[in-house]
KEZAZA-823951 format. One record per residue (C-alpha): residue in one letter; x, y, z. Coordinates in Angstrom, 2 decimals. Example, Ala and Ser with C-alpha at 12.3 -4.5 7.8 and 13.67 -1.06 7.14 Angstrom:
<sites>
residu a; c1 12.30; c2 -4.50; c3 7.80
residu s; c1 13.67; c2 -1.06; c3 7.14
</sites>
This chain:
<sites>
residu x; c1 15.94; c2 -25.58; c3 -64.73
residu x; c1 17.95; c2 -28.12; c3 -62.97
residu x; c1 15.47; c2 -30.57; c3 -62.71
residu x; c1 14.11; c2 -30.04; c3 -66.05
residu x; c1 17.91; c2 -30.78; c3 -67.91
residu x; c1 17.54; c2 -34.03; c3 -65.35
residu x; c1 14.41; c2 -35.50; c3 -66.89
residu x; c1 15.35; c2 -35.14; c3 -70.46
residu x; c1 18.89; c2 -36.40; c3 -69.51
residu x; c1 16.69; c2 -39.26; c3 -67.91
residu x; c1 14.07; c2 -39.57; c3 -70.87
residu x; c1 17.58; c2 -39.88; c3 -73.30
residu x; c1 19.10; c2 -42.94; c3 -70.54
residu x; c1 15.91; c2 -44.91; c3 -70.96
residu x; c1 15.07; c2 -44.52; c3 -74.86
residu x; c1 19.27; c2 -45.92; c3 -75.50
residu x; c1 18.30; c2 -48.77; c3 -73.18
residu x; c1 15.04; c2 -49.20; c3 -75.08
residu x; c1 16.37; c2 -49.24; c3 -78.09
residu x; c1 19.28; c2 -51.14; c3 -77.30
residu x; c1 15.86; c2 -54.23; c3 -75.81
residu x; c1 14.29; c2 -54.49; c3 -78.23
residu x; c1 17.74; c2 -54.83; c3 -80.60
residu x; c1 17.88; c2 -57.43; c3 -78.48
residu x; c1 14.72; c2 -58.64; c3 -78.29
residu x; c1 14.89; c2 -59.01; c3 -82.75
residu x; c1 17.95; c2 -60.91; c3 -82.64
residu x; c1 16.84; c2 -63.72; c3 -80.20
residu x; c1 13.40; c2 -64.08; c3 -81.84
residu x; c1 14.91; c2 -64.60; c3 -85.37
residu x; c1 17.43; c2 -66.78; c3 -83.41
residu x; c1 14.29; c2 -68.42; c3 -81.98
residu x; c1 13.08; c2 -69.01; c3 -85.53
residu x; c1 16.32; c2 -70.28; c3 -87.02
residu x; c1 16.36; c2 -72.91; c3 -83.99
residu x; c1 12.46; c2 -73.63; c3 -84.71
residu x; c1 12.84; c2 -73.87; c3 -88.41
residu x; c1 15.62; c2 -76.20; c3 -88.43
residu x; c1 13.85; c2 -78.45; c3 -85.46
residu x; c1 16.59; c2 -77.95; c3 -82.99
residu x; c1 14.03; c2 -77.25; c3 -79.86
residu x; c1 15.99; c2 -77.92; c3 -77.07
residu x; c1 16.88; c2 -76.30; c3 -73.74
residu x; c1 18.51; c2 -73.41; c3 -75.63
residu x; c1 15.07; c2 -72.80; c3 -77.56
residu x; c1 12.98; c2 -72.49; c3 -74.53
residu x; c1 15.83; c2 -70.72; c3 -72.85
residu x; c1 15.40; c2 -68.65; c3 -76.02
residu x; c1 11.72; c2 -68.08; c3 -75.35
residu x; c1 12.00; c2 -66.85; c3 -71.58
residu x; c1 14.39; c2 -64.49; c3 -72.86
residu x; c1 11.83; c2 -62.74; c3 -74.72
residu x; c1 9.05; c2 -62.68; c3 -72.30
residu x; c1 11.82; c2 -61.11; c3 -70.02
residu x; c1 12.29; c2 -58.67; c3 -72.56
residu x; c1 9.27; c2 -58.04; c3 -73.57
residu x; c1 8.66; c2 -56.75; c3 -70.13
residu x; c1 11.48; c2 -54.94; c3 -69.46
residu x; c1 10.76; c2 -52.90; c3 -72.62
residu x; c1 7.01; c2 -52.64; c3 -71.47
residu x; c1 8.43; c2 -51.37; c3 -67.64
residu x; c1 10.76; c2 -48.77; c3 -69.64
residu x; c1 8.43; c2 -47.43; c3 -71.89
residu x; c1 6.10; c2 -46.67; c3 -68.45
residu x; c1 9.03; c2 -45.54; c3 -67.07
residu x; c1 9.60; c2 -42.96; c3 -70.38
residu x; c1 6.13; c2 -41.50; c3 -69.82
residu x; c1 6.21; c2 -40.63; c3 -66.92
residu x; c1 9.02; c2 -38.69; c3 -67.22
residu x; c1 7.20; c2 -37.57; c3 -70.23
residu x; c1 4.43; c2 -36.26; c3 -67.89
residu x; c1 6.23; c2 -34.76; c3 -65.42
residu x; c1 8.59; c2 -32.62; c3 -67.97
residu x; c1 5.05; c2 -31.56; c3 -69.60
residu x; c1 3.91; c2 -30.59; c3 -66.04
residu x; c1 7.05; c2 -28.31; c3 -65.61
</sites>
């Protein structure tokens, strides 16, 4: 039972941080486009950009990371 309470206290951790990315991830793309629109690329744009390719695999590695706990709570 223990370990069962664990994973969905796990699975809970990891869909906040999720969430919490790709809040993130929204705000610096529309920041992204504000900068683009108003043709202000600079550093801070392509810093900008990195950001979200960070992001976007950080919320790709947490969502792998949610199903398998996912799988191993349907295996218990």
């Amino acid at each position: 039972m223990a370990e069962l309470d664990e994973l969905k206290e796990r699975i809970s951790y990891l869909k906040n941080f999720l969430t919490i990315t790709i809040g993130v991830l929204v705000v610096t793309i529309g920041g992204l486009i504000n900068f683009y629109v108003s043709a202000k690329i600079g550093i801070v744009f392509w810093l900008g950009v990195m950001l979200v390719v960070v992001l976007v695999f950080a919320a790709l590695r947490v969502m792998a990371q949610i199903e398998n706990h996912l799988k191993r709570l349907g295996e218990l």
